[in-house]
N, C-alpha and C positions, 0 to 999 in steps of 0.2 A: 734757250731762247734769251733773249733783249731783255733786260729788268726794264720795267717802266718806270722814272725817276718820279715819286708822290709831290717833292717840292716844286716841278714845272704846274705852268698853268693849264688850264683844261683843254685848251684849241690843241695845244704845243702836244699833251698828252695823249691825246685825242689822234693826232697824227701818227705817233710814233707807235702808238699802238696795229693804227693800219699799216705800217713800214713793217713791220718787226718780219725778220724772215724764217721762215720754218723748215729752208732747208738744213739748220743742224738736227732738229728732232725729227723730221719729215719722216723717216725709215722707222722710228719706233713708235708714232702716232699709228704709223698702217698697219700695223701687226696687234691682235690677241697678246693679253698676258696672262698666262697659265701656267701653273707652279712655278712660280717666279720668274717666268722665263720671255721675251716677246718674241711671237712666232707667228707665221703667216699662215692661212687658211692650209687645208692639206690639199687640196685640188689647185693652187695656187692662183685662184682669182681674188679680184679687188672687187668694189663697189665705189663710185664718186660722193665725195659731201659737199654738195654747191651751197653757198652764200644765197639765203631768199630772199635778199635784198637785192643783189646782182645779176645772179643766175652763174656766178662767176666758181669756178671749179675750188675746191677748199684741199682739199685730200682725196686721196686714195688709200682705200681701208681695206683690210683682209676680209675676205666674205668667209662666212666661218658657216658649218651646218651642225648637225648631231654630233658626225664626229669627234669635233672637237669641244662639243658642250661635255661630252661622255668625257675626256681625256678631261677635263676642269673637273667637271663629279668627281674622279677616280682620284686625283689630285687633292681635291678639299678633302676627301672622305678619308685619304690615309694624313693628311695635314690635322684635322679631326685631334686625332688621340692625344697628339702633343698641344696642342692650343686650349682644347677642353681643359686641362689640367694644371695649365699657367695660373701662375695668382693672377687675383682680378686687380690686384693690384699693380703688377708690372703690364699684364693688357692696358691697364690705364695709362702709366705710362706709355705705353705706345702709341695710343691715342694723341693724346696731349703733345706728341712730339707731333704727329700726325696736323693734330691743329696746327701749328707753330709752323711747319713748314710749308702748309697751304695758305697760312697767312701771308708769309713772303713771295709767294709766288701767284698771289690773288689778283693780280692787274696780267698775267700773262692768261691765267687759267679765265677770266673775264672776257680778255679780247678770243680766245677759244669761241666762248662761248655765244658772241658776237656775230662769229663767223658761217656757225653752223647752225646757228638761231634765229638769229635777226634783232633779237631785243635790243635797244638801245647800251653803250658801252655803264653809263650810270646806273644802270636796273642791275646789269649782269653782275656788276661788282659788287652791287648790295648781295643780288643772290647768291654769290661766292662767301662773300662775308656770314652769312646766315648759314650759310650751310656750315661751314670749316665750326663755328660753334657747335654744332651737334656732336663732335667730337668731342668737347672739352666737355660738354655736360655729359654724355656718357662714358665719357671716362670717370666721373666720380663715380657714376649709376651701377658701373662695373662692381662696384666695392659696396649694391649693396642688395645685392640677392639675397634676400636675410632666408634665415630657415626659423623655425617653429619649433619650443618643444612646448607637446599638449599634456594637459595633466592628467594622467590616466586613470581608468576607472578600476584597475586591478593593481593591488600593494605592487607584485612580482614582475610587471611587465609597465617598460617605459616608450614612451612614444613620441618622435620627434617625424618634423616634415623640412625638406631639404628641397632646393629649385636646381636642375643641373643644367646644362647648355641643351639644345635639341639634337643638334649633329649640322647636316650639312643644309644650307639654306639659298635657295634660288631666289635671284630677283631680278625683276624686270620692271623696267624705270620709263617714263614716256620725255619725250622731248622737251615739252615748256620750262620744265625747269633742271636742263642737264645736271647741274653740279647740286642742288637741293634735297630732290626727291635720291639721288645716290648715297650721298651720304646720310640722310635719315632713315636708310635702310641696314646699309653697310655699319655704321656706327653702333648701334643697338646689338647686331648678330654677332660683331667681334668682342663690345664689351661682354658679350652673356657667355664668350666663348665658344661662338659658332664658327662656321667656316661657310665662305660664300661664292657661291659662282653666279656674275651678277651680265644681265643681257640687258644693255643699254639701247633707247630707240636706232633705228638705223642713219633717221636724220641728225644725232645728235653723237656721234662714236667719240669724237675726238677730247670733249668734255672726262667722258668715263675713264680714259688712259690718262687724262691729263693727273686725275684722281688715283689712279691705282698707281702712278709712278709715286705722288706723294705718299702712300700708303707704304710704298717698297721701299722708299730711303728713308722713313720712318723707322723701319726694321718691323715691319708685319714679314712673320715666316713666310717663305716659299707652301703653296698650293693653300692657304687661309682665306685670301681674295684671287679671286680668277677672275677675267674680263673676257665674253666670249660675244665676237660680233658677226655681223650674218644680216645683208640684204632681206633675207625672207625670213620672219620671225617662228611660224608654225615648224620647223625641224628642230630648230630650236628648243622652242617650249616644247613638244613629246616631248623627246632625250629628259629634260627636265622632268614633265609629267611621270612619265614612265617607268624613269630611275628609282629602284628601291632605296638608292645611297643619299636619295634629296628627302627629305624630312620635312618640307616647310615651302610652299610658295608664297613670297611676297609679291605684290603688285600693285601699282597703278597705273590707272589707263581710264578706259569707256566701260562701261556697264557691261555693254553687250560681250565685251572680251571677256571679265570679270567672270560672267557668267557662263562661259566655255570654260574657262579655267576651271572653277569649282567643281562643274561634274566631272569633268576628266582626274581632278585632285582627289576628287572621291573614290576613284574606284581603287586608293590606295590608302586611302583614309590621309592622303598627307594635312597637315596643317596650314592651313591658308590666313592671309591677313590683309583685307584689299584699301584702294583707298579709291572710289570709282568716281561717275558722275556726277554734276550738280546741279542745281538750278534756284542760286542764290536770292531768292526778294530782298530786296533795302524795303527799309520800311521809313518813310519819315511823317513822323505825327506833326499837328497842326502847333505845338508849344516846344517844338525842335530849333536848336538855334541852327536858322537856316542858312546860312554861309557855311558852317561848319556841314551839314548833310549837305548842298552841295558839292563842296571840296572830296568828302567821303566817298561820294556817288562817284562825282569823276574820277579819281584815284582807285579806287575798285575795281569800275567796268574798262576804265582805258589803260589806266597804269601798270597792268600787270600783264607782261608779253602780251599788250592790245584787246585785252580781252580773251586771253586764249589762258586761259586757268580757272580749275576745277569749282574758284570760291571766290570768284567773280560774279558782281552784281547781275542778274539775269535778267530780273526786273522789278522795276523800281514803283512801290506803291507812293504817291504822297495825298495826304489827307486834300481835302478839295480846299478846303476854306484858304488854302495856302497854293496849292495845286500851279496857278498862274504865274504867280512869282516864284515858286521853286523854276517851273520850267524856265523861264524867260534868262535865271541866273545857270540855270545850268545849259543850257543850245551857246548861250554866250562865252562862256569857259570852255567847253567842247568846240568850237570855230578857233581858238588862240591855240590847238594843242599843234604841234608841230610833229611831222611826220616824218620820216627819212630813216635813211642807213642809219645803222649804229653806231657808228664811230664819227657822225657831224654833230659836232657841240650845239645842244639842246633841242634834240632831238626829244619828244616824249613819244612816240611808237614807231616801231620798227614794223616789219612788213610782216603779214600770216604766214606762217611754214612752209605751204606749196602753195600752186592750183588749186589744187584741191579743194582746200580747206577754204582757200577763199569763194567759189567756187559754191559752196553747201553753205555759206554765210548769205552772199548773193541769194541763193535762192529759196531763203528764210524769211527773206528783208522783200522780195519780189510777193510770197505767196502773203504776207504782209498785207499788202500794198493792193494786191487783190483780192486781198478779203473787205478793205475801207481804212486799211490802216491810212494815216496821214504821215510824211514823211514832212523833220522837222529841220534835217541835216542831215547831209548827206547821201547814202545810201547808193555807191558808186565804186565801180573800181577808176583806182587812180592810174593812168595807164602812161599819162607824158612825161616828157624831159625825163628828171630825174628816176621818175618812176617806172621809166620803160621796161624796164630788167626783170623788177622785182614783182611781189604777190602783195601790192601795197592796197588796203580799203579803207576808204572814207571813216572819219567817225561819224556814226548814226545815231539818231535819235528819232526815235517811230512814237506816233501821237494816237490815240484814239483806237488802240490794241484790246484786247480782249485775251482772257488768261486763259481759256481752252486752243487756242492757235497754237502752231506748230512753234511762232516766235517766242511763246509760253510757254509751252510745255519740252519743247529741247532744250539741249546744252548748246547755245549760240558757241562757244568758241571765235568768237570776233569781237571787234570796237562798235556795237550794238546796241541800244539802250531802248528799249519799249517803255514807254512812263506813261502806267495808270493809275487812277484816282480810287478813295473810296472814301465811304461817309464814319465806317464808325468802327470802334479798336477788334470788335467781334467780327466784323466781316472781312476785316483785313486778316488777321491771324488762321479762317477757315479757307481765306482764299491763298495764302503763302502756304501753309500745308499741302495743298491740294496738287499734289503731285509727287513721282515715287521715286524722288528724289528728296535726300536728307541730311548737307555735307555742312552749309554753310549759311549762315542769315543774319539781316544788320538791320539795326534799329535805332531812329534817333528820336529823344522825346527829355523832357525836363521832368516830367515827372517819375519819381521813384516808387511810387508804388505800379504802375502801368510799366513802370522798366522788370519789377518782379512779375507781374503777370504775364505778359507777354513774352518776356523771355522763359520764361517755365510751361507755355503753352505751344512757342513755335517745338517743330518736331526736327529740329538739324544738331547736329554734332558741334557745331560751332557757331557761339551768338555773341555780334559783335554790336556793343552796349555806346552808340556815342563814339564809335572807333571803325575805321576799316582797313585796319592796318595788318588786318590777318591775326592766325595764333604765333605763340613762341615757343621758345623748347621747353620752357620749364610745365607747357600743359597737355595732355593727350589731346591726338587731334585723330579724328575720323568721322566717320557717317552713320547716319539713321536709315533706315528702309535701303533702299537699291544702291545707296550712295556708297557701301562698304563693311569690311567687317574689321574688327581688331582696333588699335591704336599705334597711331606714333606718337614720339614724342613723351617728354614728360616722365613723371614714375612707372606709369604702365606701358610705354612705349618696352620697356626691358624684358617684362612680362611674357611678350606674344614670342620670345626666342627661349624660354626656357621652359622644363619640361618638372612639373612637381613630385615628387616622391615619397611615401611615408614610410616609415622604419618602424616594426614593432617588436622590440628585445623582451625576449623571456627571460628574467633574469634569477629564473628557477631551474635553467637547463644550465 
């Protein structure tokens, strides 16, 4: 593909990104890559990836089923012996080139992910950039599966504990954040010396190959990473479930998925590690500097593919005494956000993924509205001019909501913002609990002792103090109650791919 020149200005870049043509890579985007190899479905169908900003056709991609998830399994499993036993130091290396070369290629792998996404071309490249570091930090992480020795309670007999790779590791990645949630799977399973056979959303294929080419002229071995795609994800995942030679499914998605997963992973005892639904409260108290939780709140609930991420502002409490002028600054900053394809310079939301989706937003924001909600903005599909094509919605802001509604208690997935009030630090922290969801939670307040209570009281995996900027790699990130199991990310992110072992030497025999 086209390099994108970093020195032009942003309209100019902006352009050349929607120019860039794909028919030299077009033939290797459509195909599976499986022990090093890119191959077409064995039934030899495709599936289409349109643009949801257009409706305009992206690629055509190999529809992949069991088949060829098994041929990836049987692939990683015998790739297994030689990978497991690489120093964790030369996987690092690997990595690290791994980074470096997705670095260079971060403005192509962005307008990808543009195409098959919808998020603005600005968002996508940050995502790009955030992910390719997951590399470089697991590549050090690689070098530090430390082992144990314990000091025993018998002269003659010595006892050490050792962590070794798991074996072979399935993953399955959702859409919103193609190039993200890939590599903070993929990253972690190779430093630990696993081997992956990894099934990317269907709406999003072209991101994942973009990544596994980087991983192959990296020099990841042939069958270590496999990319296996398929319109219909359920033949899929069996082969996966089912396979004795998978040892591990990672996941994120919906709850409800999550939750098929697990019993099916049981009945094989595999190892699972999910990272599920959410249902984010902002919190902003009455002694918050309030331009800063503004800005927070918008950036959360709109700035992140529109609302369509796991740790996204769901809704937003603000204390009363403040209540009036939070809203009035925040409906105001939400009416300036600017809407469109991804690729028109300053753009801040791209269009929802399908129909669908927009669709079960819609009728969130309706049943809303029929229960006394007040709409404050918005609350529309955007259907003209520009907007004819795509799955584009209004940004919303609902008034006078109640936290037992459906607009409360689900995962909105959209540009959305329910804003209720409450009187006092107790009643807000039992009413942000109150739901079985547990991923994410933001709180703004000046005072430091109310910043330890309240952060030590909400019940999420991630509390963001004065920040909504999300976690980073250097901290484990996952959920409480339904939101998920395991870690990524961080020291313990390494953890969920390997497998502990104790040694106990008779040094009498």
């Amino acid at each position: 593909m086209k390099e994108i020149n970093m020195s032009v200005g942003l309209n100019q870049k902006l352009q050349e990104a929607k120019n860039i043509n794909l028919s030299e890579s077009q033939e290797r985007l459509e195909k599976m890559y499986i022990d090093g190899q890119w191959i077409s479905a064995d039934t030899g169908q495709t599936f289409e990836v349109c643009n949801p900003a257009t409706g305009e056709l992206v690629a055509k991609v190999a529809d992949g089923s069991g088949i060829e998830t098994k041929q990836a399994i049987d692939a990683a499993h015998l790739a297994f012996k030689e990978w497991a036993v690489t120093s964790a130091k030369e996987r690092g290396k690997i990595l690290k080139k791994a980074q470096q070369i997705m670095q260079e290629r971060a403005d192509e792998i962005a307008k990808l992910v543009v195409l098959e996404n919808g998020k603005p071309f600005k968002e996508a490249k940050g995502e790009v950039n955030f992910a390719l570091d997951y590399f470089d930090w697991f590549a050090e992480e690689a070098r530090r599966a430390y082992g144990t020795l314990v000091p025993s309670p018998f002269p003659h007999k010595r006892l050490w504990v050792q962590s070794q790779p798991l074996g072979v590791v399935a993953a399955i990645t959702p859409w919103n954040f193609p190039a993200a949630m890939i590599v903070r799977k993929i990253a972690p399973a190779l430093a630990a010396g696993c081997t992956v056979v990894l099934k990317p959303a269907e709406q999003t294929p072209l991101t994942a190959l973009a990544i596994a080419k980087v991983c192959h002229d990296a020099g990841v071995p042939p069958g270590v990473l496999n990319v296996v795609l398929g319109s219909n994800p359920i033949p899929i995942s069996e082969e996966m479930l089912n396979n004795p030679k998978v040892k591990k499914i990672g996941f994120t998605g919906s709850t409800e998925v999550g939750k098929l997963l697990m019993a099916k992973a049981a009945q094989s005892l595999k190892r699972v590690s999910f990272e599920l639904g959410g249902n984010a409260p902002f919190i902003v108290f009455e002694d918050a500097d309030l331009e800063a939780a503004v800005d927070g709140a918008i950036a959360i609930k709109y700035l992140r593919v529109g609302g369509q991420s796991c740790i996204c502002a769901n809704r937003i409490y603000v204390q009363e005494a403040i209540a009036e002028e939070f809203i009035a600054a925040f409906v105001a900053k939400a009416k300036k956000l600017k809407i469109g394809s991804g690729f028109e310079p300053g753009v801040d939301l791209g269009p929802l993924i399908n129909e669908t989706a927009r669709n079960k937003v819609h009728q969130l924001v309706e049943d809303a509205v029929a229960r006394g909600g007040e709409i404050a903005l918005g609350a529309s599909y955007l259907t003209k001019g520009d907007y004819a094509s795509g799955s584009f919605y209004a940004p919303t802001v609902l008034l006078k909501v109640e936290d037992l509604w459906p607009i409360c208690q689900e995962e909105v997935f959209g540009p959305v913002a329910p804003i209720l009030t409450f009187q006092t630090e107790e009643e807000v922290v039992a009413r942000a609990n109150h739901t079985n969801y547990g991923l994410a939670s933001y709180l703004y307040t000046r005072d430091l002792g109310r910043v330890v209570r309240v952060s030590e009281a909400l019940e999420y995996g991630l509390i963001g103090v004065n920040d909504a900027a999300g976690y980073t790699h250097e901290i484990p990130f996952g959920g409480f109650k339904e939101s998920g199991l395991g870690r990524e990310g961080g020291a313990k992110g390494l953890e969920d791919y390997l497998e502990v072992k104790s040694v106990v030497v008779n040094l009498a025999q």
